[in-house]
Every structure is written in structure tokens, then in C-alpha cells.
DRENPABA-686762 format. One line per field, with one value per residue (C-alpha): z, y, x; residue in one letter; residue number from 1. Coordinates in pm, whole numbers, plus 32768, in hexadecimal, padded with zeros to 4 digits. Each point is the difference from the previous one (the first is absolute). Layout:
DRENPABA-686762
zz = [Z/...]
yy = [Y/...]
xx = [X/...]
r = [A/...]
k = [NUM/...]
//
This chain:
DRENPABA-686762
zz = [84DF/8043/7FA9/80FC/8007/808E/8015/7E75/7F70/7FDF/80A3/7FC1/8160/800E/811F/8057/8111/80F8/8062/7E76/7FD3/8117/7F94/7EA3/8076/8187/8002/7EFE/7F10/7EDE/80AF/808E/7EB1/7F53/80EF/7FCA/7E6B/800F/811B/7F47/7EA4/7F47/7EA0/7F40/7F92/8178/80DD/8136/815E/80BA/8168/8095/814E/80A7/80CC/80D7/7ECB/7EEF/7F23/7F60/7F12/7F48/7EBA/7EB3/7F2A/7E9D/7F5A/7F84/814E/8069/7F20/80CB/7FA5/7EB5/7FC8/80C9/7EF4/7EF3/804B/8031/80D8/8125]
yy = [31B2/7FE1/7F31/7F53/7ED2/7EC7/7F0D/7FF5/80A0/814E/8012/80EF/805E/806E/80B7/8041/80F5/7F62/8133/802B/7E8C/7FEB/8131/7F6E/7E80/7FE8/7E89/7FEF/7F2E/8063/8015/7E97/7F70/808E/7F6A/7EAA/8012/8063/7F01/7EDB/8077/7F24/808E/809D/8134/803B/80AC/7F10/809B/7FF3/8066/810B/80B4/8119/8131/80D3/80D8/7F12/7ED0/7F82/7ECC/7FC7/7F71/7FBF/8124/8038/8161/80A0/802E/7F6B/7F21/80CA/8170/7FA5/7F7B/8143/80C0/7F8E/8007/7E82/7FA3/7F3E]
xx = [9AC0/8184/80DD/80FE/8105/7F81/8101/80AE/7EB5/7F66/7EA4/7EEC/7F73/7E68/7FC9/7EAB/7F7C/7F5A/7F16/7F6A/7FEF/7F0A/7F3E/7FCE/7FE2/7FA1/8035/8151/7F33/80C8/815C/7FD3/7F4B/819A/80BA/7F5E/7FE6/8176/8092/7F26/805E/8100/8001/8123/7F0E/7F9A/8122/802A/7FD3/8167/7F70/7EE3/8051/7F65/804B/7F01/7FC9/802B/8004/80DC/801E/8166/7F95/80D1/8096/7F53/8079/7EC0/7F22/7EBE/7F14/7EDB/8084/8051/7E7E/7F70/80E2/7F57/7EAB/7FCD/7ED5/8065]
r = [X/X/X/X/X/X/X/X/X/X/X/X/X/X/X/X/X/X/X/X/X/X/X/X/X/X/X/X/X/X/X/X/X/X/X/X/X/X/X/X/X/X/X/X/X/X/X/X/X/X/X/X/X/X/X/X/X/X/X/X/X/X/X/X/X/X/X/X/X/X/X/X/X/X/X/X/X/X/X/X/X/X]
k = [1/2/3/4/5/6/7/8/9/10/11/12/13/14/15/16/17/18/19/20/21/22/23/24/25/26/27/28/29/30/31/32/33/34/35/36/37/38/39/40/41/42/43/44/45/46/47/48/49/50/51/52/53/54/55/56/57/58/59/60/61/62/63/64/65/66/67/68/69/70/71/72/73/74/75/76/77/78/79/80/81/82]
//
């Protein structure tokens, strides 16, 4: 994750690589399931999706800032079963 300035906010940017992506997920299942929770999502406990973009290595989706990290890494962490 980084963090960059989008317009008057800061913006954490996910960048995914497209090469292990497909190795773990051939059809992007996961990836494209995100993308449409987060772009749909209208809650103030779910960071809203500002825009997604790609390169030919990478994907990238430009979502909300929350200081702490990831919701998923934090539940891998501790041992929750996901």
C-alpha cells in the first residue's frame, strides 16, 4: 500500500501484481468480487473506492485512507478463520 494525494485527500493506493494474481486466481474472482463490494459500498465503516486502473504489470485500485492497514492482514494476524 502507498499513500498518495488525490485531489484535497490522501489516498491509500493497492497495487496488485498482475502476474501472482493470476497464478493464485486464473479468472480474478476475488480481485473483481473487491472492486464491486467496494464501488457499491455506501457505509461509513467501509472505505469507498475512488478509482481502479491498471498497468501491464499491475492493479491498482485508489481506495480511502484508514491508518492501521488492511482488515484482511489484521484477521490473518490473529489467527481468525476466514
Amino acid at each position: 500500500m502507498r499513500h498518495v494525494k488525490y485531489s484535497d485527500r490522501v489516498v491509500a493506493l493497492k497495487k496488485i501484481r498482475k502476474e501472482k494474481a493470476h497464478k493464485y486466481d486464473p479468472e480474478l474472482k476475488n480481485i473483481k468480487i473487491e472492486r464491486a463490494v467496494m464501488a457499491r459500498a455506501n457505509h461509513p465503516y467501509i472505505m469507498e473506492l475512488f478509482f481502479t486502473f491498471q498497468s501491464e504489470t499491475h492493479y491498482f485500485m485508489g481506495m480511502e485512507f484508514c491508518n492501521g492497514g488492511e482488515l484482511f492482514t489484521l484477521l490473518t494476524n490473529r489467527n481468525y478463520k476466514i
